[in-house]
N, C-alpha and C positions, 0 to 999 in steps of 0.2 A: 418376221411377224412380230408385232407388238405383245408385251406381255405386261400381266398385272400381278399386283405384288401378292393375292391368293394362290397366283398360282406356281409361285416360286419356292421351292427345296433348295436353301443350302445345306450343304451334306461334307463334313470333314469324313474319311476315310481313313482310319488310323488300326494300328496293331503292332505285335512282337514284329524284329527281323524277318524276316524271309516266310511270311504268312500269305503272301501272294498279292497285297493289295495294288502293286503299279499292273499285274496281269489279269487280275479282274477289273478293273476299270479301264483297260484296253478291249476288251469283251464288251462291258458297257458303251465304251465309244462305238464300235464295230454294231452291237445292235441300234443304237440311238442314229447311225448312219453317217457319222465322222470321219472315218476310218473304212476303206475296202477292205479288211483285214487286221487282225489281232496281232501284233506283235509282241515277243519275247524279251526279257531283261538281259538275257544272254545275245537277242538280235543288236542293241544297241541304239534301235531305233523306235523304242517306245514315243508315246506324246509326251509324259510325264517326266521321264527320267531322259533327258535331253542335254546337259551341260554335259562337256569332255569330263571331266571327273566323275560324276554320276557312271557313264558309259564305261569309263576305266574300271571303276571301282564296282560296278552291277550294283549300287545299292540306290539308293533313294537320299537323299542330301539336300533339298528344298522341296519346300512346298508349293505343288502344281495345280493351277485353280485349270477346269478342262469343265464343258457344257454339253447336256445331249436335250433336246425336244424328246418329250416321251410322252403319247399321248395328249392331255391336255395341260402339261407342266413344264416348266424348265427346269432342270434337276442343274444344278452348281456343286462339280464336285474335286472338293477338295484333299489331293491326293497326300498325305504326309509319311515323311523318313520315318523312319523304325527305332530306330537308335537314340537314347539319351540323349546322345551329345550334337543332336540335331534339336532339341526338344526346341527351342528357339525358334523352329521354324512351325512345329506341331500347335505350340499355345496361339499365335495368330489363329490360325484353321479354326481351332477349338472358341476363341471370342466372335469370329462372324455366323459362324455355323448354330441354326435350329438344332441339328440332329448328328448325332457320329453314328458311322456307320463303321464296326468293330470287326478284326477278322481275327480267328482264332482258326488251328491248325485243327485237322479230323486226325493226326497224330499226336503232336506238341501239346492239344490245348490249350489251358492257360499258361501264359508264360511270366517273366518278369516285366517287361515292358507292358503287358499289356495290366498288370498290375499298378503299376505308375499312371500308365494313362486313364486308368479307370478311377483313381484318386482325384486327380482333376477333372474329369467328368463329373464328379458324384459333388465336387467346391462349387460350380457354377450347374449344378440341377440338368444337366443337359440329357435329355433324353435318346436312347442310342436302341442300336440293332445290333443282334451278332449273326453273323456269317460265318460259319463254320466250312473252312476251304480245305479243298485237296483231300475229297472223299475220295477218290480213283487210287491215293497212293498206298504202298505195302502197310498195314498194321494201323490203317485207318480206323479210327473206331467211333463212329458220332455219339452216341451213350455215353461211354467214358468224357468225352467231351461236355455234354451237357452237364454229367454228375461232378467233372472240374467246375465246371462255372456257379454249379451250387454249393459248393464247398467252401469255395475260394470269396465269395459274394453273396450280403447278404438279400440281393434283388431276385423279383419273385420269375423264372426264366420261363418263358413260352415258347414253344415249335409251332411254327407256324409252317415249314415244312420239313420232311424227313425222308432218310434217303429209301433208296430200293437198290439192298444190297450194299454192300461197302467192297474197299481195297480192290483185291482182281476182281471179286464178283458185282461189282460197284455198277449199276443200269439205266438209274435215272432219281427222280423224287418224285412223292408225292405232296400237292399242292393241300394242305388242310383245309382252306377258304373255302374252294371251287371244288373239293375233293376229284383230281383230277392227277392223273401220273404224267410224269414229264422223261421222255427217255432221251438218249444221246442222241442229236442228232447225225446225220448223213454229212459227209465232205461237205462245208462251203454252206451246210444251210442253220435252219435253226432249230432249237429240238421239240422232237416231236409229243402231240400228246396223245393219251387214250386212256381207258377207264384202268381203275386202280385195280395191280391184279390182284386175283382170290386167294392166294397164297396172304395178301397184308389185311385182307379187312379188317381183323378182331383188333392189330396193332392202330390201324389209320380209325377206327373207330374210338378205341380207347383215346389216341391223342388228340380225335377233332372234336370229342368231349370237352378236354381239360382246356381247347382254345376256346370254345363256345362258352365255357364257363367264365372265363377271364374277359371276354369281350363280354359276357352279360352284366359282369360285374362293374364295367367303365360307364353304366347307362344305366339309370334307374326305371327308366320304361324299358327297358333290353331285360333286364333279370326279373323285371313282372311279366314279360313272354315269355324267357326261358321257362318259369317255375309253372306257369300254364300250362304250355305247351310241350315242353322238354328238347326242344332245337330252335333254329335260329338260320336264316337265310343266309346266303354269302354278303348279300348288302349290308343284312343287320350286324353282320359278323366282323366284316371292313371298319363300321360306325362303330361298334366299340370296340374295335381295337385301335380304331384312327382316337377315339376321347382317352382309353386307359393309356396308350402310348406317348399320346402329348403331354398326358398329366407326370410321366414318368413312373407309372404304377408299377409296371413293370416292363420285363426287354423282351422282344420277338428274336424268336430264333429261326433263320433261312439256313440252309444249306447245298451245298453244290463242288463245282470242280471248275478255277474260274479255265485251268488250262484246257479241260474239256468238252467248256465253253456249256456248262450243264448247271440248270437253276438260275441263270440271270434275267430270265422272262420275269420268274414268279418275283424275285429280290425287287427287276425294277418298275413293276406293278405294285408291290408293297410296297417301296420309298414315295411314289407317285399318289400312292391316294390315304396314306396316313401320316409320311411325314409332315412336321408342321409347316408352315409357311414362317415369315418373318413377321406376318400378321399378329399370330398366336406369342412373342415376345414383345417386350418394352426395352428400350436403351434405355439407360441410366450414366447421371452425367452430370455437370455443373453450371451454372450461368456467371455470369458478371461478375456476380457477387457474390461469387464460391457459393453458393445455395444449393443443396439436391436437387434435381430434376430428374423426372422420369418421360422419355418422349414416345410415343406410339409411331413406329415405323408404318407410314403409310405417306402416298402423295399427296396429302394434301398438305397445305403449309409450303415455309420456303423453304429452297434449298438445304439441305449438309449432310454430311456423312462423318464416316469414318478411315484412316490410312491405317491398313493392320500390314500390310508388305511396303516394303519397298525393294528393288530391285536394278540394276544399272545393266543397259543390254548394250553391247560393242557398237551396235548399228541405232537400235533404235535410241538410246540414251537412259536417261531415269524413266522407273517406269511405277507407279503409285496404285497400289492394287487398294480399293475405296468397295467402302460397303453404304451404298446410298440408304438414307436414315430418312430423309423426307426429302417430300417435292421430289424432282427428276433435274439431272446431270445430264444437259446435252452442250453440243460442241456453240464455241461461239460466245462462251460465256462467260462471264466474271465472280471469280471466286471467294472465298475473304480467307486468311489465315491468320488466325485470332493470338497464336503463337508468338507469329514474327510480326502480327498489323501492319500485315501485307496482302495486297490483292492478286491475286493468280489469275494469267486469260487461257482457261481450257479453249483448244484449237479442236481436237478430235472427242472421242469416246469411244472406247474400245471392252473388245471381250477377249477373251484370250484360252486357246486351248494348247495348254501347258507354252513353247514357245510359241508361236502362231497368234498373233493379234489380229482380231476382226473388228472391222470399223462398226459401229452403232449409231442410232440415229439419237437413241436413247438411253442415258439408266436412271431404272425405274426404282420407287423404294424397295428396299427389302435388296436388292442386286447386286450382284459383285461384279465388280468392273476395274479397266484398268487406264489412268489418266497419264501422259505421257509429257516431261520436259515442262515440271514445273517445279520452280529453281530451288523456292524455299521451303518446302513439303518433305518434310519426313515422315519415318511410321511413328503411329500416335499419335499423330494432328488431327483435328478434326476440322474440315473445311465449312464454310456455311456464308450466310450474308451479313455483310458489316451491320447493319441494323437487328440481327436476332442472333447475335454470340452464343455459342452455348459450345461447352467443355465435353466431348464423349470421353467413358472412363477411359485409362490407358490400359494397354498390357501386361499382367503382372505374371514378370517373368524372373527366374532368379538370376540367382548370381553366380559370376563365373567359381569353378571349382579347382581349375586347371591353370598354370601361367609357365611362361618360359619368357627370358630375354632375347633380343631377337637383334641382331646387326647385320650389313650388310656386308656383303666380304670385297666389297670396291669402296673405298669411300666416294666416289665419283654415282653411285647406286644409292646412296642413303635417300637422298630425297626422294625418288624414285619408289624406293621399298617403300616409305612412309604415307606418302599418297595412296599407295593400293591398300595399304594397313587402314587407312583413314576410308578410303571408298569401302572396305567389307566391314569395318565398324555399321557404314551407315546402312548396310544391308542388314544384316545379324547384328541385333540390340543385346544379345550376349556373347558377341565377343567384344573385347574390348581393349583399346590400344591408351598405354597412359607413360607417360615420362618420369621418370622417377629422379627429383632433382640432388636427392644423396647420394644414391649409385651411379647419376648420368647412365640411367641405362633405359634403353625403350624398353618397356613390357607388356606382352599380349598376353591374357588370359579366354578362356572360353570353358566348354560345357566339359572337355575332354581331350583326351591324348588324341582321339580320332579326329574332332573335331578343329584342334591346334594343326597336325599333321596335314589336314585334307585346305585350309590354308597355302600355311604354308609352301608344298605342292604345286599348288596354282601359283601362286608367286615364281616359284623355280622355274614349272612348265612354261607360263605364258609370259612372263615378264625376263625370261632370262637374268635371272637375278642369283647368282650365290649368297644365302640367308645362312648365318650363325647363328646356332641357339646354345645357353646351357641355362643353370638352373636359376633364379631371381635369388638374389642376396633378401636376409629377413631383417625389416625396419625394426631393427634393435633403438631402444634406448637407454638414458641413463637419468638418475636421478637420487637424493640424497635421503637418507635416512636418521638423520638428526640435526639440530640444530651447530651453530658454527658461525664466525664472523671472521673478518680479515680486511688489513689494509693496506693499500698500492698505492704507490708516488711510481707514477709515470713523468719521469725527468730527462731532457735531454738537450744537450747547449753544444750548437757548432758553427759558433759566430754569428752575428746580428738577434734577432729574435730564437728564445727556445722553444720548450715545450717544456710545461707542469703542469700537474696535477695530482693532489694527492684523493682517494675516495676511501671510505670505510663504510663498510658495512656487516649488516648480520642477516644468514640464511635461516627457514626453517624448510622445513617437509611439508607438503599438499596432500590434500586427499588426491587421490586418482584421479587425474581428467582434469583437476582445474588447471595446469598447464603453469600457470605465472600471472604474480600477485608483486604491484609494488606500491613500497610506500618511500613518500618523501619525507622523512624523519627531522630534516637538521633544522635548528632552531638558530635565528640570528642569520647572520649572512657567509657562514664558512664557505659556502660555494653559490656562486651569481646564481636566479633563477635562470638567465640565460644558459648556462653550461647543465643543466638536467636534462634536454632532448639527448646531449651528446652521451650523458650517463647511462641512459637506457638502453641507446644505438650499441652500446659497449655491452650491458648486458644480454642483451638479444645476441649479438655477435658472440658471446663467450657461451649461449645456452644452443648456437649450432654445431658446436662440437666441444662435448664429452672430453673431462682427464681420463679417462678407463679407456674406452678405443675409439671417442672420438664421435660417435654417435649426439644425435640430440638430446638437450636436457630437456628434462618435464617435470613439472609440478616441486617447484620452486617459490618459496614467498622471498621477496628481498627487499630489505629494510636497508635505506641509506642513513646512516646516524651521525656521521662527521666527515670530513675532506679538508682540504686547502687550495685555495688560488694562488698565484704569482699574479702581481699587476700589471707584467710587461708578459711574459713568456705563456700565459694559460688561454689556452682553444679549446673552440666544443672538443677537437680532434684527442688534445691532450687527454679530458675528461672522460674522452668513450677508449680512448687507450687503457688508462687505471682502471677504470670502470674492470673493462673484460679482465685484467690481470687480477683485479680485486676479487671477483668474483670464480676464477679460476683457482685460486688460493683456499678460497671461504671453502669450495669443492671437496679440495682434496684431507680435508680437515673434517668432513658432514659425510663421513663414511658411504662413498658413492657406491651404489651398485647396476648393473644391468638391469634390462626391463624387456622381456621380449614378451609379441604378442599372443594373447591366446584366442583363439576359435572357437566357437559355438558349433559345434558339429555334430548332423542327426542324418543317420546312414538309415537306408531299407535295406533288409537284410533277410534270407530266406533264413529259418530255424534251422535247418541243416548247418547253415554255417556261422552259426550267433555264438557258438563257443571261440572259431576263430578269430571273431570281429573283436571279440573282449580281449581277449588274450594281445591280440595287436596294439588297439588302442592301449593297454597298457605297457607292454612296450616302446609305446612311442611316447609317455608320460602323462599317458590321458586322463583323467578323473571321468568315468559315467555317472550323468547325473538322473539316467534312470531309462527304462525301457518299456516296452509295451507292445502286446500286436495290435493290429491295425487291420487285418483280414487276410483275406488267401494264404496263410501260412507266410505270412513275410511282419517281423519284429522291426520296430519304429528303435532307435538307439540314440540320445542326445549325450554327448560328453563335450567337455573343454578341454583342448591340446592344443599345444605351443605350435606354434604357425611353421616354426623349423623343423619339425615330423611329419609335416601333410604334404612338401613341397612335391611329392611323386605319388599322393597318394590317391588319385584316381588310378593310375598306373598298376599299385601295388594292391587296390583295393580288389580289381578286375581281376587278379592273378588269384587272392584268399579265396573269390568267391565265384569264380570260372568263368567271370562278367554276369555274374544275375544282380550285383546288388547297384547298387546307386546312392550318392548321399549329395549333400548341400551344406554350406557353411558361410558364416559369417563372422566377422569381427566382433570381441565381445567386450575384453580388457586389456589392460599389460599387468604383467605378475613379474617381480623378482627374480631372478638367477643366481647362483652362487656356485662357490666350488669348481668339478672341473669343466662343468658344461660352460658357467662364463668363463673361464680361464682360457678352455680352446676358442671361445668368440674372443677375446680381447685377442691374444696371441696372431688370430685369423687378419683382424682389423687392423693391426698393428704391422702385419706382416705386406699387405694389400697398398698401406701407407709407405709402407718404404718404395717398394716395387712403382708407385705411381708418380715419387718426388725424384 
């Protein structure tokens, strides 16, 4: 059936660990008519959680775009991992998606994850739903749950339904809107309804007030009938919660048991007639001429979209999950890539429920779709037509946390490993594979220990590959701390033509960061202008390794003041010889010291554990440059540490804080070293050089 872009729900589906979201959305498929039947995380054969890792490991590890018709909508929903160190896969979901739809536990509550994820929900104003899951289990308690989410968040929370009975006594819900009870259903059907019993009135009364009141409140003709009349029809009541909802007023609260397969009517009857469309947002993006642009998602206009996935599938090949932005994406067509200014020929169009691609005749705007085997398309491109260029924002995702060095353990395997490292780069935009031309060592980093692991893994499993890892050596440098000069005769005579040159010069110290400053000092002709590239070629060459252990030099000024030629015997070669010797002299004279990197590093951290997080960080040499909370009981902490105390510190941070916390970090400066911390790095360096000559 043909669809239009009113009546399309993208819907990300996100939460803590183990809050049930790949088993409620197999319920979903199952009523939406996808599926003969609901499968389990433990069956192995969910839609979503479909890659042998996934299956191995029962969790969730990419994100699964799955579609049900439901009524008069197409609901696109996108299923996302739990875990941090997947988050990579979560922020996509969260850039194409109108609406997230949040699952919190009727035990757990709020948890840490869902405290992360709720932070980035609230950066891009995304209006969301919580789903409070797994009322059926022991010590269930949906109150406690709500009064978490008021605590934790300062958004104004509605029931929109609540349950009848919890844990063993746990029966059904009742729907607020329709005021209507929903109990378990029978083997194989769906559940059943009937009037709310007499035992809840006063409660279902009291809360389908406080919804009445909040839908009156989204509609200024709604709260002039309310304050009339004193209620509000289930239609009126839909209309303003479909306007306070979109507006992000505030969040509806459903609940249910998805394993029980109880409350997915009511949820997908709510997503259906108040989430928004893609109508209700604007893209935001660039043109030509870097200019802001704001474009209204609808088919009219030309072609383009957005690439928020990418993905490589054994059989089918690349596969470009595209969120169409205007006009319509059908097969047959020709694309533009404004990136590479390159044209792409789409052959098919597809939809895809989790693995499972379905051909399409069409995608429409607003639609999530998946384009297949076009060569130069990554995620973050935005496709369109050569004559209307236009830039969609990219994905701002961060930066890896985690790294290890990674070898093969055949050198007949190197290329091999390298290619797979290179193809899950181009999947996962935070992992990431870089060569490090000091250490000659490959180095991958990513979100996490888990996320490194769950790699790697795949590499061992499916590529028969034995993979070495240990820990990435820290880009030390070196550099002087006073002024100094010195002067080198590179001389050598072994019959026919020699080699001369003598160079002199004087160093000073740089502010931080300006790396190298030269000046050509000599006056008269002591040395040909011809022989100064070779001068330099020799400073450069003396500033790649350090007299201390050999590291790079930085932030050096070098002034050439006098030299000498031979008129038979002097080469550039002589001149960049003295040069480096001159300059290695000047060094050891301009009281060189170490320079190792420090971090910008701002951890989330529950109160419970902010005494250990300080206490660490100062053990590890940290300076805090200050703290703050942030909401739900979890403190914001920024300090700068030396990049040589973080190298395990996702690892170690998971162990302080039992895994609730999370942090992020970036390169900030180099700071000095002295004493015995550089002594054991020089020693280290020095020790590394023998062993490799």
């Amino acid at each position: 059936m043909s669809i239009t872009t009113d009546a399309i729900r993208n819907i990300a589906i996100a939460g803590h660990v183990g809050t049930g979201k790949t088993s409620l959305l197999e319920q979903i498929l199952y009523h939406g008519g996808v599926i003969s039947r609901p499968e389990t995380v433990e069956s192995g054969k969910t839609i979503s959680d479909y890659t042998d890792e996934e299956i191995e490991r029962k969790i969730s590890i990419h994100t699964a775009l799955t579609n049900i018709q439901w009524k008069d909508t197409k609901l696109n929903l996108l299923d996302t991992p739990g875990s941090s160190d997947f988050i990579g896969e979560v922020i996509p979901a969260f850039r194409v998606a109108e609406s997230t739809l949040i699952l919190v536990g009727a035990r757990s509550s709020v948890q840490i994850e869902t405290l992360k994820l709720w932070r980035r929900l609230d950066e891009r104003n995304i209006p969301r739903v919580v789903f409070i899951n797994k009322l059926d289990i022991e010590r269930a308690d949906f109150n406690n749950a709500i009064t978490d989410l008021r605590e934790k968040f300062s958004n104004t929370f509605v029931p929109v339904t609540i349950p009848i009975g919890e844990s063993n006594n746990y029966r059904g819900i009742v729907n607020l809107i329709e005021n209507k009870a929903y109990f378990f259903p029978e083997e194989g059907n769906k559940e059943k309804t009937a009037e709310v019993p007499d035992d809840l009135t006063e409660i279902v009364e009291e809360s389908r007030t406080s919804l009445i009141e909040s839908a009156a409140e989204g509609d200024d003709k709604l709260l002039e009938k309310y304050f009339e009349e004193g209620t509000l029809s289930p239609d009126e009541i839909r209309d303003g919660l479909t306007k306070g909802f979109r507006a992000n007023k505030f969040v509806p609260v459903l609940c249910g048991s998805a394993i029980k397969n109880l409350g997915i009517i009511s949820l997908l009857n709510f997503l259906s007639n108040t989430a928004p469309s893609p109508q209700w947002v604007v893209e935001h993006g660039k043109n030509q001429t870097d200019e802001e642009v704001t474009v209204n998602i609808s088919t009219d206009g030309l072609p383009s979209g957005f690439v928020f996935k990418t993905s490589i599938d054994q059989f089918a090949g690349k596969l470009s999950f595209i969120k169409v932005i205007t006009g319509k994406f059908h097969p047959d067509m020709d694309i533009y890539n404004p990136r590479e200014q390159k044209k792409e020929r789409i052959s098919k169009v597809f939809t895809a429920q989790g693995r499972k691609l379905e051909e399409l005749k069409e995608i429409v705007a607003g639609d999530l779709g998946v384009l297949t085997k076009l060569g130069t398309v990554t995620t973050n491109d935005t496709l369109c037509m050569q004559d209307n260029i236009v830039y969609y924002t990219p994905l701002n995702l961060p930066n890896p946390v985690h790294s290890v060095t990674v070898s093969a353990g055949s050198k007949k395997d190197e290329d091999k490993l390298n290619q797979f490292l290179q193809k899950s780069a181009e999947e996962d935009l935070t992992f990431r594979v870089d060569y490090n031309q000091e250490t000659r060592e490959t180095v991958i980093s990513g979100m996490g220990e888990l996320h490194i692991n769950m790699i790697l893994d795949k590499i061992r499993e499916s590529q028969k590959i034995e993979v070495n890892t240990r820990i990435p050596q820290v880009a030390y440098r070196e550099t002087i701390t006073k002024p100094a000069d010195a002067e080198y005769t590179h001389k050598k005579q072994s019959g026919g033509h020699g080699q001369y040159g003598r160079v002199n010069i004087k160093i000073r110290p740089l502010e931080r960061g300006k790396y190298y400053e030269f000046e050509n000092a000599i006056r008269g002709m002591a040395i040909s202008k011809g022989y100064i590239p070779g001068i330099e070629k020799g400073l450069h060459d003396a500033m790649e390794s350090g007299v201390l252990a050999g590291y790079p030099v930085v932030d050096v000024g070098i002034t050439l003041v006098d030299g000498k030629e031979h008129p038979v015997d002097s080469s550039e070669m002589s001149f960049r010889l003295a040069a480096k010797g001159a300059l290695n002299a000047a060094m050891t004279k301009a009281n060189p010291v170490l320079l190792e990197p420090i971090m910008k590093l701002t951890v989330y951290v529950d109160d419970q554990y902010l005494g250990d997080v300080l206490s660490d960080l100062s053990a590890r040499r940290g300076r805090v440059l200050g703290q703050k909370p942030v909401g739900g009981g979890i403190q914001e902490v920024t300090a700068l540490v030396p990049q040589a105390e973080l190298l395990r510190y996702s690892i170690d941070l998971r162990s302080i804080t039992s895994g609730t916390a999370s942090f992020e970090m970036e390169f900030d400066h180099y700071s000095p070293i002295s004493g015995k911390i550089a002594e054991a790095v020089i020693n280290s360096a020095r020790e590394k050089r023998k062993e490799a000559s």
